[in-house]
PDB file of N, CA, C and O in Angstrom, chain B, residues numbered from 101:
ATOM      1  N   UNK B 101     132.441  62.583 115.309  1.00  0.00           N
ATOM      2  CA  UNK B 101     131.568  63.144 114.326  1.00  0.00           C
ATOM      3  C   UNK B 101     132.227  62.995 112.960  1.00  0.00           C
ATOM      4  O   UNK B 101     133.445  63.076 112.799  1.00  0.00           O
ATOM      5  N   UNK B 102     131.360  62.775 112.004  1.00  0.00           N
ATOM      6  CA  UNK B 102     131.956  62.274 110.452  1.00  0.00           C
ATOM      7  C   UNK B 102     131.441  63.656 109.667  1.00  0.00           C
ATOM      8  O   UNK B 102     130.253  63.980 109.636  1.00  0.00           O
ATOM      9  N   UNK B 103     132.434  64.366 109.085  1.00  0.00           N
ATOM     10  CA  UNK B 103     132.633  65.517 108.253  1.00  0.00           C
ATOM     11  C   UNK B 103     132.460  64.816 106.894  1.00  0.00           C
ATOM     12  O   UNK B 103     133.103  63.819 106.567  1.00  0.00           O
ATOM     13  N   UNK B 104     131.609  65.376 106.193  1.00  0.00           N
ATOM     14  CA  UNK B 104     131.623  64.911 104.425  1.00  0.00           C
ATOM     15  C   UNK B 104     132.790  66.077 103.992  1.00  0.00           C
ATOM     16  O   UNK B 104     133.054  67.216 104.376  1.00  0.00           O
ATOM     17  N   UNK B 105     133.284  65.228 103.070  1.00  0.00           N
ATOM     18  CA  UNK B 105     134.419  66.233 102.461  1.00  0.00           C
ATOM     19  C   UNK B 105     134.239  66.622 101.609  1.00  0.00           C
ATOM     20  O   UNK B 105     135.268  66.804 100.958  1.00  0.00           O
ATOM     21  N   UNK B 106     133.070  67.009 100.986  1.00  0.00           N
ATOM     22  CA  UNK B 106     132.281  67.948  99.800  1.00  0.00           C
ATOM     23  C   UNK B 106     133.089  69.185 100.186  1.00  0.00           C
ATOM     24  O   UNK B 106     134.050  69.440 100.911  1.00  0.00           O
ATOM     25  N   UNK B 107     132.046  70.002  99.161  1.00  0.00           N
ATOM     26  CA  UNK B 107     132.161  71.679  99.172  1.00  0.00           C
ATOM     27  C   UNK B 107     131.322  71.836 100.090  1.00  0.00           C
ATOM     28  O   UNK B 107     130.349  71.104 100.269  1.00  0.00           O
ATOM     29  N   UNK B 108     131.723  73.138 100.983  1.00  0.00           N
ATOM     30  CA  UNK B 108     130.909  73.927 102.213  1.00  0.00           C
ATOM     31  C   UNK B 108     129.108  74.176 101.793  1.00  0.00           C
ATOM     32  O   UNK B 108     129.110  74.794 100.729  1.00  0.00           O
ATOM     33  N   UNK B 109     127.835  73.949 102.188  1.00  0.00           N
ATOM     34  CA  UNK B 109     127.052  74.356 101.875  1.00  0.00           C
ATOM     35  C   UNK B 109     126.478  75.457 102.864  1.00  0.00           C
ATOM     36  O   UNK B 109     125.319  75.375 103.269  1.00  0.00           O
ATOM     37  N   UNK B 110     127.233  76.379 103.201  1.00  0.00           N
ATOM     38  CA  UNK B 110     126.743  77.466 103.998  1.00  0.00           C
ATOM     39  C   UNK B 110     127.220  78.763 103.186  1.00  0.00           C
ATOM     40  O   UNK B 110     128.128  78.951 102.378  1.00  0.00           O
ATOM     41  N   UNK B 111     126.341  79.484 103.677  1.00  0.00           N
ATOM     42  CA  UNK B 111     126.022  81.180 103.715  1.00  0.00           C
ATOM     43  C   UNK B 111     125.388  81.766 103.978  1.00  0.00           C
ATOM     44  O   UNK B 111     124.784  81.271 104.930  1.00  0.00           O
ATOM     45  N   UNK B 112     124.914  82.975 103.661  1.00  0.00           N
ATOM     46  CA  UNK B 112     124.240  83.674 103.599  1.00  0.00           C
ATOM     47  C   UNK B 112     124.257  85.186 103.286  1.00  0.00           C
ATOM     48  O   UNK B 112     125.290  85.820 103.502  1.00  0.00           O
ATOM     49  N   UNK B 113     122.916  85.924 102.676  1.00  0.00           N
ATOM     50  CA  UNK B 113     123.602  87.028 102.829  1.00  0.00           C
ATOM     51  C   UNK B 113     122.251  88.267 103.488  1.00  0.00           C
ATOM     52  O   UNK B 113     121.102  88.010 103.845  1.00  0.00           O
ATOM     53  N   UNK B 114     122.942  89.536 103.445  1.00  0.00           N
ATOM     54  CA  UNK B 114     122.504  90.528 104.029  1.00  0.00           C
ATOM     55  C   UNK B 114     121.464  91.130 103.360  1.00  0.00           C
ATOM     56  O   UNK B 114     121.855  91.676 102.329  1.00  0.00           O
ATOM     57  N   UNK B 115     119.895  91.268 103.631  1.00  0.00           N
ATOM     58  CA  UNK B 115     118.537  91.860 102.615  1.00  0.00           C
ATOM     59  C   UNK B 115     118.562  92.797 103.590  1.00  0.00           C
ATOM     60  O   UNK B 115     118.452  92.481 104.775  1.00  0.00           O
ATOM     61  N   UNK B 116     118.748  94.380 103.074  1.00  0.00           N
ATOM     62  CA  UNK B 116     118.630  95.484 103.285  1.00  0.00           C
ATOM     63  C   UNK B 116     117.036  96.142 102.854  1.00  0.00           C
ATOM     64  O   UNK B 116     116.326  95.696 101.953  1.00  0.00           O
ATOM     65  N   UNK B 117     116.782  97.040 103.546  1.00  0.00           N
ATOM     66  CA  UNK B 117     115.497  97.629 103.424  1.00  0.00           C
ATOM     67  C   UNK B 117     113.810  97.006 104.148  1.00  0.00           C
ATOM     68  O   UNK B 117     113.882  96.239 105.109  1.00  0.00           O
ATOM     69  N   UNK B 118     112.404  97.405 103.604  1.00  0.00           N
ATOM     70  CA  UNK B 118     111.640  97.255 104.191  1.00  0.00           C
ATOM     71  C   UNK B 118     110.564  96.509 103.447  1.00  0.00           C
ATOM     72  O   UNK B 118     110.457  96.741 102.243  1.00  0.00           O
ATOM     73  N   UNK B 119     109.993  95.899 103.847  1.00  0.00           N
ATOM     74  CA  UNK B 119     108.924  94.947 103.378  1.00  0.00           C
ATOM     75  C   UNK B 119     107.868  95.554 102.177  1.00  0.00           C
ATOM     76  O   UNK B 119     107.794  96.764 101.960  1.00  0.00           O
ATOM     77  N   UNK B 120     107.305  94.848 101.656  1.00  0.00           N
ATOM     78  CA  UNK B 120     106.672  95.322 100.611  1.00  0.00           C
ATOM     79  C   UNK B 120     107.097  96.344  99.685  1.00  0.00           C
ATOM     80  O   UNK B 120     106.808  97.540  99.649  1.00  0.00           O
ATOM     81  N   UNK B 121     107.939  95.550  98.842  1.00  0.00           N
ATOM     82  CA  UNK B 121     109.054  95.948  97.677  1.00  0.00           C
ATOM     83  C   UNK B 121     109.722  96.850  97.509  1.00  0.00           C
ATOM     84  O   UNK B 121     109.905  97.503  96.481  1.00  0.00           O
ATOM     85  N   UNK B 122     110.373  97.018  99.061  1.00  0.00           N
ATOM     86  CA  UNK B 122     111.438  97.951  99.079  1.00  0.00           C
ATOM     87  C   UNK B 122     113.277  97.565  99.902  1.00  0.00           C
ATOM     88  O   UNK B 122     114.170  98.280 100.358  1.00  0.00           O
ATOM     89  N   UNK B 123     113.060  95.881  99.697  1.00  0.00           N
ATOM     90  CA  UNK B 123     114.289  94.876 100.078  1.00  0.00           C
ATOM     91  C   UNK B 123     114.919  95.061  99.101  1.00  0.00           C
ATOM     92  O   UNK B 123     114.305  95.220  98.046  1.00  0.00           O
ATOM     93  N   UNK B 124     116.733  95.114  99.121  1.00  0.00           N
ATOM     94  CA  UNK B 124     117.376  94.829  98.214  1.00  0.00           C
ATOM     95  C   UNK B 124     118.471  93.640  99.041  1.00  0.00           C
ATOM     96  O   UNK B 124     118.340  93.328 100.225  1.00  0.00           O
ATOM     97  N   UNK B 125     119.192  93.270  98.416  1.00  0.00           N
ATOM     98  CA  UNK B 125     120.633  92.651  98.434  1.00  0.00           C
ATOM     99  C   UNK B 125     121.676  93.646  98.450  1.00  0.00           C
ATOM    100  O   UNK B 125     121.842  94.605  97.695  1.00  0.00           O
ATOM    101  N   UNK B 126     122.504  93.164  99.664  1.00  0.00           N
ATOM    102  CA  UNK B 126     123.861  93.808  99.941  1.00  0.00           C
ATOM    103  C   UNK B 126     124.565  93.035  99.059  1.00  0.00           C
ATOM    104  O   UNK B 126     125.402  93.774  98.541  1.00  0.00           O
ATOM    105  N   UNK B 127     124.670  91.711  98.540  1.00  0.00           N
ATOM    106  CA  UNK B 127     125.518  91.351  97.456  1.00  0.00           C
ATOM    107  C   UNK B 127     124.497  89.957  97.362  1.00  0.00           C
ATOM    108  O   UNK B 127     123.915  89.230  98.168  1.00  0.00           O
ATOM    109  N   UNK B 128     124.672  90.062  95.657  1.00  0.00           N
ATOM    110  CA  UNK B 128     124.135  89.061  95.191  1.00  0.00           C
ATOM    111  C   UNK B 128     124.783  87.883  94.825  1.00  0.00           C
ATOM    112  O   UNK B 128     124.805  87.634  93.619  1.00  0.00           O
ATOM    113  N   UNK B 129     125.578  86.715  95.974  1.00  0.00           N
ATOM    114  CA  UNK B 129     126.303  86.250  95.558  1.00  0.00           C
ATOM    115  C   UNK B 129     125.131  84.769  95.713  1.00  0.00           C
ATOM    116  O   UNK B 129     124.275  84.975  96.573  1.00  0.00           O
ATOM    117  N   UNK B 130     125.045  83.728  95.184  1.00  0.00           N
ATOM    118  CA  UNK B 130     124.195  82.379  95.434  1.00  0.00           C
ATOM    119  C   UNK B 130     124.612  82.019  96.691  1.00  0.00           C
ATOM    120  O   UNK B 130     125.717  82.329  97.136  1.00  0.00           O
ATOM    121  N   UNK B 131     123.816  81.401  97.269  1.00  0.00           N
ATOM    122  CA  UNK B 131     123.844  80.024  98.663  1.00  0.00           C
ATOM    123  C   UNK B 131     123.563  78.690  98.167  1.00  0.00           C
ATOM    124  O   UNK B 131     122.498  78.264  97.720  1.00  0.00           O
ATOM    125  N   UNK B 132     124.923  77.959  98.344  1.00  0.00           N
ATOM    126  CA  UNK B 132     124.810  76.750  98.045  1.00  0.00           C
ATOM    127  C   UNK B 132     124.098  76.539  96.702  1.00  0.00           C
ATOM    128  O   UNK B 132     123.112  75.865  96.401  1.00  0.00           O
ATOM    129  N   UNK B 133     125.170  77.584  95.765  1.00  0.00           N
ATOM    130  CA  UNK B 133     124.694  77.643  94.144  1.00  0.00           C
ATOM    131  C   UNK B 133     123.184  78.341  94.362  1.00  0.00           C
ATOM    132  O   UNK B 133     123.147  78.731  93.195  1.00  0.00           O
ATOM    133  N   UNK B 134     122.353  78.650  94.717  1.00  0.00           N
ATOM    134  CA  UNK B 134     121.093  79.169  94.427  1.00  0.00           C
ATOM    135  C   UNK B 134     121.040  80.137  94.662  1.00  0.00           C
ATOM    136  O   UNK B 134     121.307  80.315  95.851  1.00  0.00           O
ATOM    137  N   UNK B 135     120.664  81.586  93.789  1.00  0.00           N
ATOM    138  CA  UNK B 135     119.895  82.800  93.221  1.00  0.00           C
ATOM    139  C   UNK B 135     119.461  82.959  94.546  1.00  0.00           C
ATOM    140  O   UNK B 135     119.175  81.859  95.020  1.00  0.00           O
ATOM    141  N   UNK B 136     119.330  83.690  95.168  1.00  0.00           N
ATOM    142  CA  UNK B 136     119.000  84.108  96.477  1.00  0.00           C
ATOM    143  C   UNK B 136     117.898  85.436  95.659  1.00  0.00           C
ATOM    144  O   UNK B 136     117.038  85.790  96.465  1.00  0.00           O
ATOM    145  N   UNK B 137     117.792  86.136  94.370  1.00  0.00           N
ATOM    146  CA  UNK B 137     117.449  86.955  94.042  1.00  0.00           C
ATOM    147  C   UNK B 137     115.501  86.549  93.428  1.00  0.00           C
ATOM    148  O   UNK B 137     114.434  87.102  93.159  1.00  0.00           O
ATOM    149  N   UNK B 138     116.153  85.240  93.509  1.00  0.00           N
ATOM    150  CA  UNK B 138     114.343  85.137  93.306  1.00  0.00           C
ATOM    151  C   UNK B 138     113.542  85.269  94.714  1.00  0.00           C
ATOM    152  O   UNK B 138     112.492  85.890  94.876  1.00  0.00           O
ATOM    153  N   UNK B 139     114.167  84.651  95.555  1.00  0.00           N
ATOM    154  CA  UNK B 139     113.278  84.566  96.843  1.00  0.00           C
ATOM    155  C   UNK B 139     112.949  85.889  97.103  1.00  0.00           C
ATOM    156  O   UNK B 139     111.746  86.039  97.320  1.00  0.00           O
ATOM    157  N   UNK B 140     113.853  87.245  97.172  1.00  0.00           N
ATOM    158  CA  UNK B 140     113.821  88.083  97.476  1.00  0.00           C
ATOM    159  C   UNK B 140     112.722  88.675  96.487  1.00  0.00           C
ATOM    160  O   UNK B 140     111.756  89.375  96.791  1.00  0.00           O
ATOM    161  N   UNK B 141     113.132  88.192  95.149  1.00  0.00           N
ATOM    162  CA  UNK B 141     111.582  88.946  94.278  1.00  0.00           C
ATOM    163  C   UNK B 141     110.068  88.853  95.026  1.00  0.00           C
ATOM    164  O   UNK B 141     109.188  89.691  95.226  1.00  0.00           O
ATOM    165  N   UNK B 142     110.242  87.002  95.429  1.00  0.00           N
ATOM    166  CA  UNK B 142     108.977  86.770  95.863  1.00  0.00           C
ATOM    167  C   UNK B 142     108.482  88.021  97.273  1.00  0.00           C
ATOM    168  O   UNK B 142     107.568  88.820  97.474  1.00  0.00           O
ATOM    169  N   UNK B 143     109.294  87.712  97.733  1.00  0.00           N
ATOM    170  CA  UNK B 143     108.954  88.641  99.136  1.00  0.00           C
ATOM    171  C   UNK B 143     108.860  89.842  99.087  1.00  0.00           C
ATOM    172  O   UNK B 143     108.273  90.199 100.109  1.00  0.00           O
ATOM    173  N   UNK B 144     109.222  91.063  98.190  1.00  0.00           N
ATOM    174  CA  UNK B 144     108.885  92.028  97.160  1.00  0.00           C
ATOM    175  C   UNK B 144     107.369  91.800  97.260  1.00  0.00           C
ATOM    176  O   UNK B 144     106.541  92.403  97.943  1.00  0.00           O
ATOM    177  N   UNK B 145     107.212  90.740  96.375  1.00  0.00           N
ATOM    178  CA  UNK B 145     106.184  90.821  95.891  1.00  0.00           C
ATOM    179  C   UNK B 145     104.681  90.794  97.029  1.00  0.00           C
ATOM    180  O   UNK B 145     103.570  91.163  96.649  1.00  0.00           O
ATOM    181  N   UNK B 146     104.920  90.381  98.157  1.00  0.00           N
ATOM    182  CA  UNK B 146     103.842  90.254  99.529  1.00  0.00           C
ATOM    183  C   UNK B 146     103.273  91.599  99.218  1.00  0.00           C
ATOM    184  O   UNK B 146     103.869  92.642  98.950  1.00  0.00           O
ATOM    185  N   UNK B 147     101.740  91.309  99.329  1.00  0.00           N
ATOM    186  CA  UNK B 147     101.169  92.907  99.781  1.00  0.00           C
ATOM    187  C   UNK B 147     100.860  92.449 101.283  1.00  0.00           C
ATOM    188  O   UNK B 147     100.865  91.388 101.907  1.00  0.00           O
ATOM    189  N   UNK B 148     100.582  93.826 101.547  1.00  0.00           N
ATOM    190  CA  UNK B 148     100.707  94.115 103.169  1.00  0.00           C
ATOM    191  C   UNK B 148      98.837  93.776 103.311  1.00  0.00           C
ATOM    192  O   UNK B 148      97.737  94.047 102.831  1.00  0.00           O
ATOM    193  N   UNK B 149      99.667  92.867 104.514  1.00  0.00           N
ATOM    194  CA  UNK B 149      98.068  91.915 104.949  1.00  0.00           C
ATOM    195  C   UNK B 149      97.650  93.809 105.638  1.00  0.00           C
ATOM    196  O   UNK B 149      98.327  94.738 106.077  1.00  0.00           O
ATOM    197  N   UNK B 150      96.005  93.533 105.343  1.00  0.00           N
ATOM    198  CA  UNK B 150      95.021  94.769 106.271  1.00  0.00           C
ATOM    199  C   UNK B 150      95.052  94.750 107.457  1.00  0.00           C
ATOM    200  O   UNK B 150      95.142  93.630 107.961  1.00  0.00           O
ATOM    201  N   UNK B 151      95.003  95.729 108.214  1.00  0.00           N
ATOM    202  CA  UNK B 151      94.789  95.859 109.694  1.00  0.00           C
ATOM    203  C   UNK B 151      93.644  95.701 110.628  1.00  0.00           C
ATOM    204  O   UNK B 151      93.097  96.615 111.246  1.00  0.00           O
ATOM    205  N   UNK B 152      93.338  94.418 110.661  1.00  0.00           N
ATOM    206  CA  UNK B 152      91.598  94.899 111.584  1.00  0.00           C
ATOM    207  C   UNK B 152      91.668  95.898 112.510  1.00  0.00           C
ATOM    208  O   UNK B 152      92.588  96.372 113.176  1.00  0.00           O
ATOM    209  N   UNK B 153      90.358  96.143 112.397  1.00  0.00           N
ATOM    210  CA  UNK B 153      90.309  97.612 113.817  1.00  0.00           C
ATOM    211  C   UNK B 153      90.695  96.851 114.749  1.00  0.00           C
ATOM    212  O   UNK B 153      90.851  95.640 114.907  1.00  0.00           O
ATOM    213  N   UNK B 154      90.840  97.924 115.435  1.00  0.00           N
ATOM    214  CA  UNK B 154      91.715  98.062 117.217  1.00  0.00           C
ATOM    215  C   UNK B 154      92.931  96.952 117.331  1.00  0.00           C
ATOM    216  O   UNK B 154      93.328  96.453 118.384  1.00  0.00           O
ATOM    217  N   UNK B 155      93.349  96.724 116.222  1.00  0.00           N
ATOM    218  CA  UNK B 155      94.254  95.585 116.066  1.00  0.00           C
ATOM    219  C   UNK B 155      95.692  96.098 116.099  1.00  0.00           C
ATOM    220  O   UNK B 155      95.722  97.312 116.300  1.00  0.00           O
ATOM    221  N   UNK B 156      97.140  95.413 115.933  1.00  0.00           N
ATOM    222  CA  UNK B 156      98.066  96.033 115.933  1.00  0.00           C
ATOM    223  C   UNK B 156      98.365  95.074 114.441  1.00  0.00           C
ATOM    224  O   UNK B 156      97.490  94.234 114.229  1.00  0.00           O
ATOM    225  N   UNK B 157      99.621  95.139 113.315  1.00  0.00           N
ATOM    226  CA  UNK B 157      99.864  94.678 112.585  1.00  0.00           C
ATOM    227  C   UNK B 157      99.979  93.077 112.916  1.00  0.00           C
ATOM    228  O   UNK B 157      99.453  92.184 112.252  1.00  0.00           O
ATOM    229  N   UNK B 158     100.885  92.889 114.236  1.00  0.00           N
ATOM    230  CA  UNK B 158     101.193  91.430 114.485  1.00  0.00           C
ATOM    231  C   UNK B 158      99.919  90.917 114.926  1.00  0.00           C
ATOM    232  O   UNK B 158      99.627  89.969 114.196  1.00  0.00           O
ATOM    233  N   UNK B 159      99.151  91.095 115.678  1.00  0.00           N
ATOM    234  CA  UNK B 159      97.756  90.902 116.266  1.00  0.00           C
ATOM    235  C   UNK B 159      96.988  90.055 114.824  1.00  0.00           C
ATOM    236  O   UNK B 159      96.692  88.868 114.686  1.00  0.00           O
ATOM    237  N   UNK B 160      96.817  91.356 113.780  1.00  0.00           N
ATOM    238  CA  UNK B 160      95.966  90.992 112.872  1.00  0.00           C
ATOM    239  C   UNK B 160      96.967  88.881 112.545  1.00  0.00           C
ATOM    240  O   UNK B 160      96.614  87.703 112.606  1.00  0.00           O
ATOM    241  N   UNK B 161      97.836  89.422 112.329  1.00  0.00           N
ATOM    242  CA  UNK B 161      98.694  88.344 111.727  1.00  0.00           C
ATOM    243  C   UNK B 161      98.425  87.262 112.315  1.00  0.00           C
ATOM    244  O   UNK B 161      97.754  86.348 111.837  1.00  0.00           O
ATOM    245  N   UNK B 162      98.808  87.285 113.133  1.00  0.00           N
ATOM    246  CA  UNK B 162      98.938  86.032 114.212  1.00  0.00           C
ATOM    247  C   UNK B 162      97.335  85.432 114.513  1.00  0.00           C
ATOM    248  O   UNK B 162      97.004  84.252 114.624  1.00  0.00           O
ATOM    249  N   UNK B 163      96.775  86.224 114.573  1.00  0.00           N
ATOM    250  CA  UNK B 163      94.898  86.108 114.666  1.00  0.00           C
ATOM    251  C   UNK B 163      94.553  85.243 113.280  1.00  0.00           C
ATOM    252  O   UNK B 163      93.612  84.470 113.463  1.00  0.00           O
ATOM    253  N   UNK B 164      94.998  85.214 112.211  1.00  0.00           N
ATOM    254  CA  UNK B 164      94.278  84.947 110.801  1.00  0.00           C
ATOM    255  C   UNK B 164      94.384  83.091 111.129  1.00  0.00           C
ATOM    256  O   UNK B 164      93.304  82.500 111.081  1.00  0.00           O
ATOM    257  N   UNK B 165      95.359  82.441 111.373  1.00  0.00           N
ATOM    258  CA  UNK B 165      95.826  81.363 111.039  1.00  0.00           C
ATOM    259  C   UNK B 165      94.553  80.847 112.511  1.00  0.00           C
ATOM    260  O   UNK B 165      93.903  79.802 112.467  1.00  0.00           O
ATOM    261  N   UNK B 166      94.492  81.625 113.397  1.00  0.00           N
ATOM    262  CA  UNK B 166      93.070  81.083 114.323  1.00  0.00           C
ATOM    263  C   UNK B 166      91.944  80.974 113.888  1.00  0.00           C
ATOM    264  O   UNK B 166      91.084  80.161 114.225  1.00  0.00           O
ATOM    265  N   UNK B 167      91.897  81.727 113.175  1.00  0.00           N
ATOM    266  CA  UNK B 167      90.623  82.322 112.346  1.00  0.00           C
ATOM    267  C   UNK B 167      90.595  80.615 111.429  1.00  0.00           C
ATOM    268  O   UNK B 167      89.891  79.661 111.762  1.00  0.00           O
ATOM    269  N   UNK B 168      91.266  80.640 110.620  1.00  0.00           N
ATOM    270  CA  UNK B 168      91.586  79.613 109.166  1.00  0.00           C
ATOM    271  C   UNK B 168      91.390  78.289 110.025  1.00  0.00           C
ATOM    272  O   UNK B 168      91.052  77.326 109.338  1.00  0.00           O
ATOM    273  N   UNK B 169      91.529  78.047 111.360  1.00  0.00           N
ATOM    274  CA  UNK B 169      91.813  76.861 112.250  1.00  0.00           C
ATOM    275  C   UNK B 169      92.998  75.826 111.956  1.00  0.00           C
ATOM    276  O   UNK B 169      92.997  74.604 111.807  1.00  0.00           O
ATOM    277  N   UNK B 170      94.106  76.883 111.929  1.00  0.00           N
ATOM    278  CA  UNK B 170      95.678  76.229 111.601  1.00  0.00           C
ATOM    279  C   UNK B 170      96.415  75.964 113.159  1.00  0.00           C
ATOM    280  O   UNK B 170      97.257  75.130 113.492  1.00  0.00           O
ATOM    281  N   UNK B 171      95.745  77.008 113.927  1.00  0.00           N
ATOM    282  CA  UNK B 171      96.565  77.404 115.350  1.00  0.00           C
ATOM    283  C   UNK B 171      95.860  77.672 116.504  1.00  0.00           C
ATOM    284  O   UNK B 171      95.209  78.699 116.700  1.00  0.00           O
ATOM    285  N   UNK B 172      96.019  76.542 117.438  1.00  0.00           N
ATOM    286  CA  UNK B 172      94.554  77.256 118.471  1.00  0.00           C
ATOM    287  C   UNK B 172      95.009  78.971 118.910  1.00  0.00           C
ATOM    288  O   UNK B 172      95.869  79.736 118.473  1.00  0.00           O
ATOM    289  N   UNK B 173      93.942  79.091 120.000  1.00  0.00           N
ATOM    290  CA  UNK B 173      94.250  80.392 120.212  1.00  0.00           C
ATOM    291  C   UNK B 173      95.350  80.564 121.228  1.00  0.00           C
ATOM    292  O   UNK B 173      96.227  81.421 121.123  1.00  0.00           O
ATOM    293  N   UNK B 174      95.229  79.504 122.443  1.00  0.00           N
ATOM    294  CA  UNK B 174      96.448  79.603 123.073  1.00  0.00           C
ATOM    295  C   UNK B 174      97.753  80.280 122.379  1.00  0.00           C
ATOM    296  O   UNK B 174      98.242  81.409 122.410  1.00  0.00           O
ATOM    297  N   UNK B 175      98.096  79.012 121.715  1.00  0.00           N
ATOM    298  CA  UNK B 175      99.568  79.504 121.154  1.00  0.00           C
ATOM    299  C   UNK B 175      99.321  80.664 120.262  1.00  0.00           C
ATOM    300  O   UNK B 175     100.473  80.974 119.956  1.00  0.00           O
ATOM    301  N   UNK B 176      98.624  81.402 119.724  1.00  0.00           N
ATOM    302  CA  UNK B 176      98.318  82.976 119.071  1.00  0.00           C
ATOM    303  C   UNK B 176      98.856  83.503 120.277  1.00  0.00           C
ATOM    304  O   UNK B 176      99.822  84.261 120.363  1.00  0.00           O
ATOM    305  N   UNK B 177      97.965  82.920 121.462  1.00  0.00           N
ATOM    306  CA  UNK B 177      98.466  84.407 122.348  1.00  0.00           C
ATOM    307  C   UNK B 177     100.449  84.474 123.010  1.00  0.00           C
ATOM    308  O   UNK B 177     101.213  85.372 123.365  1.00  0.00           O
ATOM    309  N   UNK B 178     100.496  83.573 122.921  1.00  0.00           N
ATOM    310  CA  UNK B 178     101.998  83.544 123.270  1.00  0.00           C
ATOM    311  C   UNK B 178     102.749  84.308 122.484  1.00  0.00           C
ATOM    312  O   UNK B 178     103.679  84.908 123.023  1.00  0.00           O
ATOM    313  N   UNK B 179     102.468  84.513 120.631  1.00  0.00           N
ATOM    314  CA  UNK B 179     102.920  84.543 119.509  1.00  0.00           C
ATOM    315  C   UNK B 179     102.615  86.283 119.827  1.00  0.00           C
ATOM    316  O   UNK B 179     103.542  87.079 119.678  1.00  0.00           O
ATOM    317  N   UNK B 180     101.567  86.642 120.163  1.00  0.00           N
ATOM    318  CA  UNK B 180     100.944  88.043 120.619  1.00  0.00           C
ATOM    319  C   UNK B 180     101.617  88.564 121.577  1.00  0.00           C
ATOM    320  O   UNK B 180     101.940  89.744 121.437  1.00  0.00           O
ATOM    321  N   UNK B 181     102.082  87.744 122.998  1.00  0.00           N
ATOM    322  CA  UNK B 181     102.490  88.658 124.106  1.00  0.00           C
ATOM    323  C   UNK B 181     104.398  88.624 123.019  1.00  0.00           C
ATOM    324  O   UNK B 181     105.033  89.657 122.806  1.00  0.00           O
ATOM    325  N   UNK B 182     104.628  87.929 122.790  1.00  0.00           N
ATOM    326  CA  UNK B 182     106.177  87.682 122.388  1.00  0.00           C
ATOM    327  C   UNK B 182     106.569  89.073 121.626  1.00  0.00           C
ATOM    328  O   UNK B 182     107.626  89.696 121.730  1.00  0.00           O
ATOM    329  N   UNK B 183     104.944  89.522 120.501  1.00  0.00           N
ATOM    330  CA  UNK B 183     104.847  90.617 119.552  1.00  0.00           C
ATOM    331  C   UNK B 183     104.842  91.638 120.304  1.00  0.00           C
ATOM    332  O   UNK B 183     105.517  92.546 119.819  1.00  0.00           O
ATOM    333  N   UNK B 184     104.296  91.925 121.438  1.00  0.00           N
ATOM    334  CA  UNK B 184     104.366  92.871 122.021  1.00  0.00           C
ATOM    335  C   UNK B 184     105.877  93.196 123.195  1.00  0.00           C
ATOM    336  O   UNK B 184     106.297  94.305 123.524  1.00  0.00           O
ATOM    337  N   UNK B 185     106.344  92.041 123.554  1.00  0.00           N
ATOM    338  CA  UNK B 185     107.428  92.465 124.337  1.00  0.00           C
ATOM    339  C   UNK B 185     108.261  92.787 123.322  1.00  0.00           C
ATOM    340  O   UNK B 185     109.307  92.275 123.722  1.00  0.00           O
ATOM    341  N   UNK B 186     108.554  93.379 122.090  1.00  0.00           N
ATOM    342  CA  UNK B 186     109.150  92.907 121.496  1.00  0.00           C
ATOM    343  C   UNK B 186     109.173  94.433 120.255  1.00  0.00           C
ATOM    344  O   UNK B 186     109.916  94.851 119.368  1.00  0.00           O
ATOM    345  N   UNK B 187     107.550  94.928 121.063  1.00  0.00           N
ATOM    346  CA  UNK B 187     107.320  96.112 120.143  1.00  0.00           C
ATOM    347  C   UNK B 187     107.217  96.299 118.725  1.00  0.00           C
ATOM    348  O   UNK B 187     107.777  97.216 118.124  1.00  0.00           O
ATOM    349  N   UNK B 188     106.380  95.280 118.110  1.00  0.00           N
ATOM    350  CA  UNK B 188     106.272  94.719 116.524  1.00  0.00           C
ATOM    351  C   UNK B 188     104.713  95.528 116.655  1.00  0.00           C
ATOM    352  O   UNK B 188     103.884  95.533 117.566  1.00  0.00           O
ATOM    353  N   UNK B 189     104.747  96.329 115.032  1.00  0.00           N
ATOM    354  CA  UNK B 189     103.561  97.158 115.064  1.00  0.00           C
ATOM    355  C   UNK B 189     102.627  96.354 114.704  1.00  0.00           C
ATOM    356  O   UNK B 189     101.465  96.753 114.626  1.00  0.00           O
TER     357      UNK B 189
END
């Protein structure tokens, strides 16, 4: 195997807290030189998709992209039982 002898392009770091603009950074250091603090703005910024009735949060989710005709339904439901073994509201 052939190693480039650059600088390391790995990291990462730790986003503390809960979805819809309440994530912060355990340290704001860049990955592979890049601001890790914008992405995190963006994702802040998500509003929380609606819940159809009798639905669960992942349900609704996973259902939309069937709906849009991105994903048959098969693979939704795999994406669904996975949400549920898994206990995702």
């Amino acid at each position: 195997m052939r190693r480039y002898p650059g600088p390391s392009y790995q990291g990462h770091t730790n986003i503390n807290g809960t979805l819809r603009a309440h994530m912060t950074l355990a340290a704001n250091a860049p990955i592979c030189h890049v601001s890790v603090q914008n992405y995190l703005a963006r994702l802040n910024a998500v509003n929380e998709m609606p819940v159809a009735p009798g639905q669960t949060h992942a349900q609704t989710a996973i259902l939309a992209p069937v709906t849009a005709g991105r994903v048959t339904a098969a693979l939704a439901q795999t994406y669904i039982h996975t949400a549920a073994a898994y206990h995702c509201p």
